[in-house]
Each structure stands twice: as structure tokens, then as C-alpha cells.
C-alpha positions in Angstrom: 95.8 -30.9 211.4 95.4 -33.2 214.0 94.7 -37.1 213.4 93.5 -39.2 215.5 96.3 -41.6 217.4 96.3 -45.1 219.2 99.5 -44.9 221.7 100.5 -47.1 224.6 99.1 -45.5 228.1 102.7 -44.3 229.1 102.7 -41.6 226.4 98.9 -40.6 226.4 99.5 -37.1 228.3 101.4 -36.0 226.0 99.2 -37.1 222.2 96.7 -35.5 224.0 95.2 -32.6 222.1 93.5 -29.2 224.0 90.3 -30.9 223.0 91.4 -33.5 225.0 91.5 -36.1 221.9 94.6 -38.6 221.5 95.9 -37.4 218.5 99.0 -36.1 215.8 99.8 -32.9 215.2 100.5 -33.4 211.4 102.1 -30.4 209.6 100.6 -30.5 205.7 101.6 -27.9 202.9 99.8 -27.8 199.0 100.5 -25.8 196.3 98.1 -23.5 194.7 96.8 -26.9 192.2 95.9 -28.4 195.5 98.5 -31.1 195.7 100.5 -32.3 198.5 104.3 -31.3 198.5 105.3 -31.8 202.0 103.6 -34.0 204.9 105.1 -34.3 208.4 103.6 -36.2 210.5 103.8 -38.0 214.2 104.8 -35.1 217.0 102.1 -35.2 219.5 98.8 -33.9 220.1 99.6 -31.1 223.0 102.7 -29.5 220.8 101.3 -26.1 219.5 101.4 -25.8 215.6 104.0 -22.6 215.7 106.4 -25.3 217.4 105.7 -27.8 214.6 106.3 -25.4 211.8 109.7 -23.8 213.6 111.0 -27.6 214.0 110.7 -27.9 210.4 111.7 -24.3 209.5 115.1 -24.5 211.4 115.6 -28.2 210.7 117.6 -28.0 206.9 117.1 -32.3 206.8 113.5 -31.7 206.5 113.5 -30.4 203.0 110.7 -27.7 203.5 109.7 -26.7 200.1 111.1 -22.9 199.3 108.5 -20.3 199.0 108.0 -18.9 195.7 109.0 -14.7 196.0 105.9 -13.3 196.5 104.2 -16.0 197.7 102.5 -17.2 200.9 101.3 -20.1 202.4 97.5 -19.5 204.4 97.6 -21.2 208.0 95.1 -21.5 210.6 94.8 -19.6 213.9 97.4 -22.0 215.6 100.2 -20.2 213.8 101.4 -16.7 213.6 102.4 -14.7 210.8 105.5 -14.5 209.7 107.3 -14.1 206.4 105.6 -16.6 204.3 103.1 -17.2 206.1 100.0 -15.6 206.6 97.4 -16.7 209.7 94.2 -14.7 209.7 93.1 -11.8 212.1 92.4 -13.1 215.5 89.5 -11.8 217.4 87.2 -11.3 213.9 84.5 -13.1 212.3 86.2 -15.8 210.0 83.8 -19.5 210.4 81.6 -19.4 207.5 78.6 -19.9 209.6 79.1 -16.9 211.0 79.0 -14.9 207.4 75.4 -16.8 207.1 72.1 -15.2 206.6 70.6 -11.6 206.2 72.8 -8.5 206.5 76.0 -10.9 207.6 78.5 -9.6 204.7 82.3 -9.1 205.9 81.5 -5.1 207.4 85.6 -4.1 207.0 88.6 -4.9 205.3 89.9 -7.4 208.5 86.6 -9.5 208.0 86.6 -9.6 204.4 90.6 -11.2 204.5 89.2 -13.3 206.9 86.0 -14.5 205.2 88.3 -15.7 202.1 91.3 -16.7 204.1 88.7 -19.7 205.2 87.4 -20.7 201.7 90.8 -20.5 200.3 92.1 -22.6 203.6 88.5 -24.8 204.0 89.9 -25.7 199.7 92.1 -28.5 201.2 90.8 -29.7 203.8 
């Protein structure tokens, strides 16, 4: 998630996010009881999430909580999938607004994952 950041002028290229917001790039995981077990806060707004994640990934010091056998953790678009982690289709309906009204029900299998990949993920945020 991105929060929003006060830094001196010097450094203000680089906190700024593609929205073109000063900001953090904070990297958050929950368990499945929807409490915080790992917060990591403070790289700057134009680092990609993937970046974030493999800094913590290949950094042993940072403590990353293991993931359960058989488990996974939902991310967002900024990510990609990879073992443990599970991103949602790119390119198909996933916003709940765009689910709303008549005959808008997921139509295949890639917008149903999709359509409760953002509940499950809209959860804790």
C-alpha cells in the first residue's frame, strides 16, 4: 500500500508514486484472522511492489513470516505470482464496480477468481 509521505525536496523524485503522489511503498501481510504479522514500511513511492516483496524475500534479517504448506498469500496487481503468492488475472474484470448491476455476474472461471480475489483482498484494507 502506498501512504502518503512528507520528505525534504532533494528526495521528492524518487517518493513519488505513478500517481504522481509523495508517498511509501509499505509492504503489509495478515493472516487469515485478519491480523497484522509483518509490516515494512519506508522504501519509496516510485519502487514497484515486486521489488519490495523480493527485498524482503531474499533478505533473511527481515524475518518474513514462513508460509504455511498449502497456503498463499492474495496480492494486488503490482505483484506477480509466484510460489506463495497469488496476484489476480490481468486484463479481466476484477473492481467490484464492474460486477454491479443487471446481467454483470463473473461469465468464466478467470472472472469468478478474480471477483473473490478482491473481496477476500478489499477484507483488509
Amino acid at each position: 500500500m502506498h501512504i502518503p509521505a512528507h520528505v525534504p525536496a532533494k528526495d521528492q523524485s524518487r517518493f513519488r508514486n505513478k500517481k504522481g503522489i509523495l508517498s511509501q511503498n509499505v509492504l503489509a501481510a495478515c493472516t487469515f484472522d485478519l491480523q497484522f504479522i509483518f509490516i515494512y514500511p519506508g522504501w519509496e513511492g516510485s519502487v514497484s511492489d515486486s521489488r519490495v516483496l523480493r527485498a524482503v524475500l531474499d533478505d533473511p534479517d527481515q524475518n518474513f513470516p514462513q508460509i504455511p504448506q498449502g497456503k498463499y498469500y492474495l496480492v494486488d496487481q503490482g505483484y506477480l505470482n509466484t510460489e506463495g503468492f497469488i496476484a489476480p488475472f490481468h486484463g479481466v474484470r476484477y473492481q467490484p464496480y464492474e460486477f454491479r448491476g443487471a446481467n454483470q455476474l463473473p461469465r468464466n472461471a478467470k472472472e469468478l477468481f478474480n471477483h473473490r480475489h478482491c473481496f477476500l483482498r478489499n477484507t483488509i484494507l
